[in-house]
C-alpha positions as a printed Julia matrix, in Angstrom:
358×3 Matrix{Float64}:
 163.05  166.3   61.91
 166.71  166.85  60.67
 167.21  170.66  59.23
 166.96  169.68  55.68
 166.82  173.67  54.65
 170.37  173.55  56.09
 171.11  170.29  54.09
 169.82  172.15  50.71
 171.32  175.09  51.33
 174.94  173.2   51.34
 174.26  171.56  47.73
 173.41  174.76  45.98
 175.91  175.17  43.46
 178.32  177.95  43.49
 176.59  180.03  40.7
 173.37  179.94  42.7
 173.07  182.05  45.95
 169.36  180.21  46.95
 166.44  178.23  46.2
 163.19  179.24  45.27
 160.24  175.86  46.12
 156.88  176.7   45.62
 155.75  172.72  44.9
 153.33  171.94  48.06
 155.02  168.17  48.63
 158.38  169.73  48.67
 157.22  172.98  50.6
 155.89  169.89  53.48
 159.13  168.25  53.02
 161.31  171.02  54.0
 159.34  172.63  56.55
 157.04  169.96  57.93
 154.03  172.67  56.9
 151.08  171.88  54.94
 149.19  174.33  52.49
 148.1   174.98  49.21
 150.32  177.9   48.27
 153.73  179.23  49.63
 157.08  180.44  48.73
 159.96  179.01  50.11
 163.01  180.71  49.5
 166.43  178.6   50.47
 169.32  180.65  50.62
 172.8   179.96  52.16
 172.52  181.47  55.27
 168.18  180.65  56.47
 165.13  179.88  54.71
 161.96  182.13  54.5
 158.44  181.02  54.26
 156.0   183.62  52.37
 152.37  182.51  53.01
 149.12  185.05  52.86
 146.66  185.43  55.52
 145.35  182.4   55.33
 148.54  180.7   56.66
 150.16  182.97  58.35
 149.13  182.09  61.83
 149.66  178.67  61.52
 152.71  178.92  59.93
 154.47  180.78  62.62
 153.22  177.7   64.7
 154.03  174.73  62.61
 156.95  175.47  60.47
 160.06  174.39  61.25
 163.54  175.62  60.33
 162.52  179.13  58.07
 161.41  182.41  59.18
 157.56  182.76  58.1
 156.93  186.29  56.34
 152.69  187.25  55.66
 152.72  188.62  52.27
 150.33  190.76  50.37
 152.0   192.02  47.28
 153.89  188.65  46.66
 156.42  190.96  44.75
 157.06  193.43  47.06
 158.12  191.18  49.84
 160.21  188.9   47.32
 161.95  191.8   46.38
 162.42  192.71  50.12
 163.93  189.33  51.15
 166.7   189.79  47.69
 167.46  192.68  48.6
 168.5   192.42  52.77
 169.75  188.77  51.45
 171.97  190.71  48.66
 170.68  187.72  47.0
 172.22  187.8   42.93
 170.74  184.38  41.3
 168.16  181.54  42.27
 167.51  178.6   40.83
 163.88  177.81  40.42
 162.07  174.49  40.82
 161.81  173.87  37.8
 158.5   170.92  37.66
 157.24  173.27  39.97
 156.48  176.25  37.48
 154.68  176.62  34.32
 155.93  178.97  31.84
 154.27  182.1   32.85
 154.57  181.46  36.63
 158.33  181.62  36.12
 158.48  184.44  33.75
 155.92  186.18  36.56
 158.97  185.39  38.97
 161.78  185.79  37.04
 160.64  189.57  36.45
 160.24  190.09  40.26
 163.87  188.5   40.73
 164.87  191.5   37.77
 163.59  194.26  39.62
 165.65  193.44  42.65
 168.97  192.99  40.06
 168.96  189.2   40.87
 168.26  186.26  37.94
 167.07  183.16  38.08
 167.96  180.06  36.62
 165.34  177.54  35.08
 166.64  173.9   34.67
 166.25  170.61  36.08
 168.67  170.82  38.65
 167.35  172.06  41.68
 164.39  169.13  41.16
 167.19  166.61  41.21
 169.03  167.81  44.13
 165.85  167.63  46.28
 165.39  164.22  44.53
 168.67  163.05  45.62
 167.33  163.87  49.18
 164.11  162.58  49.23
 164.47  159.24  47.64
 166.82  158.12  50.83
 164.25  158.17  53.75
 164.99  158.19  57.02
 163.8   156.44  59.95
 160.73  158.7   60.82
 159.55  159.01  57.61
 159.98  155.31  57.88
 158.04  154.71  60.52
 155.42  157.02  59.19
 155.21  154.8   56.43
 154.78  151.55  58.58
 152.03  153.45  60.77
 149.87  153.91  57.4
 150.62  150.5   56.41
 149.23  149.09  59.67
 146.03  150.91  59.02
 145.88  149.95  55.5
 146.47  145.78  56.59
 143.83  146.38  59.6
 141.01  148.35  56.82
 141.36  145.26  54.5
 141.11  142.38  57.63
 137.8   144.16  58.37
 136.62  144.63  54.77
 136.77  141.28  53.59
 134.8   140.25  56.4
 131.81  142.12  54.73
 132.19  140.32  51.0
 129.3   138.38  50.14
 127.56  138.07  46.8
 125.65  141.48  45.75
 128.4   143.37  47.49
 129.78  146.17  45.11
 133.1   147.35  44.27
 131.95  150.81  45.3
 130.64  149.68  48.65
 133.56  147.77  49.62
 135.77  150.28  48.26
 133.74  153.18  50.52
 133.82  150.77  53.48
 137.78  150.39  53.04
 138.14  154.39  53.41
 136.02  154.88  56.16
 137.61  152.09  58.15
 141.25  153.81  57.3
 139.42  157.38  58.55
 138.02  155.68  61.44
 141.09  154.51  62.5
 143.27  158.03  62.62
 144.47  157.88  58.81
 144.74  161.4   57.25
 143.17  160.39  54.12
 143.59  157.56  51.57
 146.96  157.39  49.17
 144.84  157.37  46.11
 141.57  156.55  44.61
 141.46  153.36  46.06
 140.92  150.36  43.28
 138.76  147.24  44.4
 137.79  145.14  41.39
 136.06  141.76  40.97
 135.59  138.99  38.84
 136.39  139.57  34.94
 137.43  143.62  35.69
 140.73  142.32  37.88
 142.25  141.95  34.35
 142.53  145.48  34.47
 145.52  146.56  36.33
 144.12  150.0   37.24
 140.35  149.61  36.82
 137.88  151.86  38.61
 135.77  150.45  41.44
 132.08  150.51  40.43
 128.2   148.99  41.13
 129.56  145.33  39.71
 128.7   143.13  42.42
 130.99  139.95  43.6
 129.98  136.25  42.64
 130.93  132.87  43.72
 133.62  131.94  42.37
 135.56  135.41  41.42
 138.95  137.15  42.19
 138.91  140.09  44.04
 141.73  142.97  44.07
 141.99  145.13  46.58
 145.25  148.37  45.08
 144.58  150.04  48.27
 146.85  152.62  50.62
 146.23  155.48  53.37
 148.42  157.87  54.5
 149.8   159.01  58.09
 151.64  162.52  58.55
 151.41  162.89  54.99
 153.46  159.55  54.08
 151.91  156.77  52.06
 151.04  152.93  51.86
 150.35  151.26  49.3
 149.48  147.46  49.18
 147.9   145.3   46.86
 146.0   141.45  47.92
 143.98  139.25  45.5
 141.36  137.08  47.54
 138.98  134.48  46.19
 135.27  134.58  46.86
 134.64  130.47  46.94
 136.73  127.9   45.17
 138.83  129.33  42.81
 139.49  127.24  39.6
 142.19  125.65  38.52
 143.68  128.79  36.29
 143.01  131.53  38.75
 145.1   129.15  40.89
 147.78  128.66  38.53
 147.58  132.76  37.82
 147.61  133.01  41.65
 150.98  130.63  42.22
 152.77  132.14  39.39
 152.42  135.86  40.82
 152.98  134.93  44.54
 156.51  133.27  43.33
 157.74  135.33  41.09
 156.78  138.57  44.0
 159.32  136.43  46.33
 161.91  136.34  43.51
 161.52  140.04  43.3
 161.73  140.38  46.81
 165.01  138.05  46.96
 166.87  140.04  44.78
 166.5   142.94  46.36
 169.84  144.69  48.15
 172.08  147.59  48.2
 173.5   147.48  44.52
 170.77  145.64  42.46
 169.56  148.15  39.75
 166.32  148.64  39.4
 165.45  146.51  36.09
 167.44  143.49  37.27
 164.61  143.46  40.59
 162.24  143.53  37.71
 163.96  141.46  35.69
 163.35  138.3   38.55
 159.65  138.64  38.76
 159.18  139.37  34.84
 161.19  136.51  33.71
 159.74  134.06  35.55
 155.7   135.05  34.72
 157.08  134.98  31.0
 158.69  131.5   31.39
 155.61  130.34  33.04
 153.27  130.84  30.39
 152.34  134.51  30.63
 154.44  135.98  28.07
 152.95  139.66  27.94
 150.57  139.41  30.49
 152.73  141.46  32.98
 152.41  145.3   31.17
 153.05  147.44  34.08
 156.41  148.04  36.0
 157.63  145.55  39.34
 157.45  148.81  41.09
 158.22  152.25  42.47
 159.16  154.1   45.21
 156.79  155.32  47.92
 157.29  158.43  50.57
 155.09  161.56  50.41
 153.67  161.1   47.19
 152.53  157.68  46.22
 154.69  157.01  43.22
 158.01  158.51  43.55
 161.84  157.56  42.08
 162.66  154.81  41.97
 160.96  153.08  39.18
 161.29  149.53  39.14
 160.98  148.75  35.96
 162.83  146.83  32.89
 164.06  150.17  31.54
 165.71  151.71  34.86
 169.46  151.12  35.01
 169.48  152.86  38.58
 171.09  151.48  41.54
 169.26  151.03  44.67
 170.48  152.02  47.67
 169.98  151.33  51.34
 166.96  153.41  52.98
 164.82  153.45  49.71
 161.33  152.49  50.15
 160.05  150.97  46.92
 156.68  148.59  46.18
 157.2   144.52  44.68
 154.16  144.48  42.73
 154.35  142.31  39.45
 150.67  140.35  38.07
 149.32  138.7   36.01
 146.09  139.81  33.8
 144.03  138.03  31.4
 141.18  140.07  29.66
 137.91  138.88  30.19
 138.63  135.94  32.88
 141.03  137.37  35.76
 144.27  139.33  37.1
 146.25  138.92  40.08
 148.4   141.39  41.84
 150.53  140.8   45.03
 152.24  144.23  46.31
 154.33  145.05  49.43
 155.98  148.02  50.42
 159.26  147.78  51.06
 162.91  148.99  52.6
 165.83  147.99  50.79
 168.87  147.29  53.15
 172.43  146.59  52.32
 171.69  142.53  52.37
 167.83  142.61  51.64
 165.02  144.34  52.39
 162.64  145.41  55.58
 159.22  144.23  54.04
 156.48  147.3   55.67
 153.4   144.64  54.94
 152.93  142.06  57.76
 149.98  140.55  55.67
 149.86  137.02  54.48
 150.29  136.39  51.27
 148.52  132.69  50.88
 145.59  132.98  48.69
 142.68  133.52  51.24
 139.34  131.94  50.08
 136.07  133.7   51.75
C-alpha cells in the first residue's frame, strides 16, 4: 500500500501543522488497521496511532506507516504527542465528530497551547484521495465482485415456488461467507413478485410464484472493499410488460454505460439512462439516482445523479444502476460496478445481463 499518511501530510494547508482522524473507514484507509476506536494524528513529519488495550497488540502488528502509542488517559498522551511534535493547530475531521466530542478535544488541544480547527476541509482533502482508487483497491473490488456473481449463480439454482425472500436472501450470505468474503456490503435486498416495485424493499417470508420478477441488490466485501450488483430474473414466462419493463432498463443501463469516460459529469451519465426510460413510457418511474461510487464504504462520491455537475475522472469506481418500478405489478433493476477510464469504462461484473428465466 502507497504511504498515504505521507500523501496527507503534504496537502495540509499551511495554517494547519496536522491531522486529527478518528472516523474508523478513514482510520482503515490510512493505516490498513481495523478497529472500532482510534486516534490518528497526521502531522508533517509521521503519523501516530493511539489505540487502548484492546488494540494495542495488534496494532503494533498490522498498522502500517504511523507509530502505534497504548493510551490510558486519552488526554494525557494527546497532550504528550503536541507537545514533543511542538504541534500549534490541527484540523479535525470534521463528519467525524459530534459537537461535544470536538469540544472534548479541542480542550485537550488547549491545554497543550495548540487549537484546532473545525470545518469541512480536512473531509474533502481525504475525499479528494479516496474517490481515485488505485489498482489494489481495484482488484479488491473485483475479488468481492467475483464472490458476489458466484453467490447469486448458486442461489438461483435453489428458487422454486414457496421459497422466501428471507431464505434466499440467508442462502446468498452464507454462500458469500463460505466462499472467503469478510462479510456482506449491506443488508442484502432480494424481493419478488409485486414488492420489486420497491427499489429498496426489505427481504421477508413472501414466497416466489410462477410467473414473478425477482431482484436480487446484493454485494460482499473483500479486505474491507465492496461490491455491489443488482440482477432481475424471472421465475417462468414473464409477460409481455415485465418484458417491455425488462428491455427498457437493460438499454437504457448500456446507454449509461456508453457514455461513460474521463470528462462526462456525473448527471449527463444519468442523463442517458433517465432520458431514455422517460421517452419510453416510464416518465417518473425511475426515482432513485443512475449511481454512485463504491470503495470502502458502499455508497461513496461520486453520485450519479441528475443534480451532480461533477466530472468524472479516470480510476473512479462508480455503479450503472437505473430501473424501472411500477407499484403493485413489478420493478426492474440492472446494476454493475464499474471503472471509468479515459475512453470508457472497465465493467467489475462479468454477469450476463439477458433476462434469465428459471
Amino acid at each position: 500500500m502507497e504511504n498515504r499518511i505521507a500523501t496527507l501530510a503534504s496537502l495540509l494547508p499551511e495554517e494547519a501543522d496536522a491531522a486529527l482522524i478518528i472516523s474508523e473507514v478513514n482510520r482503515r484507509y490510512f493505516t490498513n488497521f481495523v478497529s472500532s476506536l482510534g486516534y490518528l494524528l497526521v502531522t508533517r513529519n509521521g503519523a501516530f496511532l493511539l489505540v487502548d488495550s484492546r488494540y494495542d497488540e495488534a496494532a503494533r502488528l498490522l498498522a502500517l506507516d504511523c507509530t502505534v502509542l497504548l493510551f490510558r488517559n486519552l488526554s494525557e498522551t494527546l497532550q504528550d504527542v503536541i507537545t514533543q511534535q511542538k504541534l500549534t493547530c490541527v484540523l479535525l475531521e470534521g463528519s467525524a465528530f459530534t459537537l461535544n466530542e470536538a469540544e472534548k478535544i479541542e480542550g485537550i488541544f488547549q491545554k497543550a497551547g495548540a487549537s484546532v480547527i473545525r470545518s469541512a476541509l480536512l473531509d474533502q482533502l481525504i475525499g479528494k484521495m479516496r474517490i481515485i482508487k488505485t489498482s489494489a483497491e481495484i482488484e479488491k473490488m473485483r475479488s468481492a465482485q467475483r464472490l458476489t456473481e458466484q453467490a447469486f449463480t448458486e442461489t438461483i439454482q435453489l428458487i422454486k415456488e414457496g421459497v422466501t425472500e428471507r431464505e434466499l436472501a440467508l442462502e446468498l450470505e452464507f454462500r458469500m461467507r463460505r466462499a472467503g468474503a469478510d462479510g456482506v456490503s449491506f443488508d442484502l435486498i432480494v424481493l419478488t413478485g409485486a414488492h420489486t416495485s420497491m427499489p429498496h424493499g426489505v427481504p421477508g417470508y413472501t414466497p416466489v410464484q410462477y410467473g414473478d420478477f425477482i431482484l436480487f441488490d446484493i454485494g460482499a466485501t473483500a479486505d474491507g472493499y465492496h461490491s455491489d450488483m443488482t440482477r432481475t430474473v424471472a421465475y417462468g414466462k414473464p409477460d409481455n410488460v415485465q418484458k417491455r419493463v425488462y428491455r427498457t432498463v437493460q438499454t437504457a443501463q448500456q446507454l449509461a454505460l456508453d457514455a461513460l469516460h474521463e470528462g462526462v459529469s456525473c448527471h449527463e451519465a444519468d442523463a442517458a439512462a433517465r432520458s431514455f426510460i422517460d421517452a419510453a413510457g416510464f416518465d417518473g418511474k425511475f426515482g432513485h439516482s443512475t449511481g454512485h461510487g463504491v470503495g470502502l464504504e458502499i455508497h461513496e462520491a461520486p453520485s450519479v445523479s441528475p443534480r451532480n455537475d461533477f466530472v468524472l475522472r479516470s480510476g473512479m469506481v462508480v455503479t450503472v444502476e437505473p430501473g424501472i418500478y411500477l407499484p403493485g405489478k413489478c420493478g426492474v433493476r440492472i446494476e454493475d460496478m464499474v471503472v471509468v477510464t479515459a475512453d470508457g469504462y472497465i465493467n467489475l461484473a462479468a454477469l450476463s445481463k439477458d433476462l434469465i428465466e428459471l
